[in-house]
N, C-alpha and C positions, 0 to 999 in steps of 0.2 A: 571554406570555413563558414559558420552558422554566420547569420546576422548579427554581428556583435562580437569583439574581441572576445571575451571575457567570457562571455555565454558560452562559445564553440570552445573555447579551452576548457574552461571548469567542463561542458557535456560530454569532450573527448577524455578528460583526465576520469573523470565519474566512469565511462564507463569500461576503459582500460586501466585505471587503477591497481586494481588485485594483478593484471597479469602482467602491468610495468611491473609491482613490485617482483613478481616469482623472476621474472626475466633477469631484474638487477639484485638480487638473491643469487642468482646462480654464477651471477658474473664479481658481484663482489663477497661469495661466500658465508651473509646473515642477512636476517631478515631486517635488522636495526640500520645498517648501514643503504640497507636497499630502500627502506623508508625514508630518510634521509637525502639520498638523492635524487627519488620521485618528487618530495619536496622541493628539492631545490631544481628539478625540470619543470615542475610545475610555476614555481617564483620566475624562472625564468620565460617560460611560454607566455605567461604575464606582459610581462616588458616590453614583448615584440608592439612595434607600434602599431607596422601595416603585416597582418597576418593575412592579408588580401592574395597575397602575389606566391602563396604557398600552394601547392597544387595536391598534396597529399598529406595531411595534416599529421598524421595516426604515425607514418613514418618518419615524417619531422618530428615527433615528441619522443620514440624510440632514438631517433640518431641524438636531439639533446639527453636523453637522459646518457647515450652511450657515451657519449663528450662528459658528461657530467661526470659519472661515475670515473673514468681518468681521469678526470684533475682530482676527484675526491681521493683515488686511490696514490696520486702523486702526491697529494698535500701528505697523508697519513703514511707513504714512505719516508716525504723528509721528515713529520715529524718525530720517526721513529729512529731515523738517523741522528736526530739531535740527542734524542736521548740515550743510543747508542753511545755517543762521542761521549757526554757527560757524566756517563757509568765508567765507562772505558778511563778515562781523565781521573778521575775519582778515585779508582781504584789503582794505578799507576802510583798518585802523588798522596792520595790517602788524604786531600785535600780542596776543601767544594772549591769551583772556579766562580769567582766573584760575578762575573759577567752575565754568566750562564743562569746563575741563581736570580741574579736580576733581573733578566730578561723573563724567567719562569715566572718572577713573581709577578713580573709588571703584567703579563698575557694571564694571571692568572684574574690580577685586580682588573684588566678589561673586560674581560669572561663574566665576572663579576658587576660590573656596572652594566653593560649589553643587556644581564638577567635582569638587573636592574629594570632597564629601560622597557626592557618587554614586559615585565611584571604589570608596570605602572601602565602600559600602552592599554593592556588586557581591562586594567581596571575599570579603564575610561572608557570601553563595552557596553553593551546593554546587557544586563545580566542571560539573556537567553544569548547572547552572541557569544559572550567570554564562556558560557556552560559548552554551547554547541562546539565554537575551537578544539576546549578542553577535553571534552568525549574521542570527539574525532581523533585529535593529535595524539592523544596519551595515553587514552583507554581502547582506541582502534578500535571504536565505535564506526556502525557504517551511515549513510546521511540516512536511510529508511530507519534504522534505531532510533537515531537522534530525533528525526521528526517524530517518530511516536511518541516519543517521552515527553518531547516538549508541547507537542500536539499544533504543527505547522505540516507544510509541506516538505517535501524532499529539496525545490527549488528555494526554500529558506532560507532550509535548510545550507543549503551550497552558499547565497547570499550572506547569509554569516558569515561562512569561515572564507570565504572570500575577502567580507568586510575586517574580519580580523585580523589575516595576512597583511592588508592594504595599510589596515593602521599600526602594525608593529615595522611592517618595510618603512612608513613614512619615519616613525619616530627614531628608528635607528638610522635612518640618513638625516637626521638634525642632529642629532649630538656625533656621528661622525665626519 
């Protein structure tokens, strides 16, 4: 691994990016969901403390994202099951299940404060930080983009949206 946790992640995710996502594209069927759990291979390679004692790094981030993409694909089976059941239920008794509705709404009101939280996390940004995120994340802007526009470097460029993960992971572990 580079010198530096952080550095040798963000440099291997930078420069196998495009070709995690095609990989987890093909394995989870869209681009949207393969984005998503690059993301979250990424959030996770993060975390590792000692990435010292890794011997092949490039492999370790294809086997997290493969771990990843299962759990993503188990969570979005059960939640399909539930909603399966609640159709099913529904249309049986021709009467919503109280439980169920609640539980919808409460995951709906947490989804909604989370956004919350992330909104407000972004705010407190330096405006080229919350732009460079926002490019990247949303508009699948690539870091050589971003830097032109904003007129940094590429390595800033990554420094940002580095810094902006960091402060939306801190803020949604204080409020949960």
């Amino acid at each position: 691994m580079a010198s530096g946790t952080r550095e040798g992640w963000s440099t291997l995710f930078r420069e196998y990016n495009e070709t995690l996502i095609r990989f987890l594209t093909r394995r989870l069927g869209n681009e949207a969901d393969a984005a998503d759990v690059a993301q979250i291979t990424f959030t996770k390679l993060l975390g590792i403390s000692n990435p010292s004692g890794i011997d092949n790094p490039r492999s370790y981030m294809f086997r997290v994202a493969v771990n990843s993409a299962t759990d993503y694909m188990r969570q979005r089976k059960r939640q399909n099951s539930h909603i399966g059941e609640l159709s099913r239920h529904q249309q049986t008794t021709l009467q919503p299940v109280p439980s169920a509705l609640e539980r919808e709404a409460e995951a709906e009101l947490e989804a909604k404060q989370r956004l919350e939280v992330i909104r407000e996390a972004l705010q407190d940004l330096s405006p080229k930080c919350r732009w460079a995120f926002i490019e990247h994340r949303f508009s699948r802007k690539t870091y050589a983009e971003i830097a032109r526009e904003l007129g940094v470097s590429q390595n800033m460029v990554e420094r940002y949206i580095i810094d902006a993960m960091a402060q939306i992971r801190r803020r949604l572990k204080m409020t949960s």
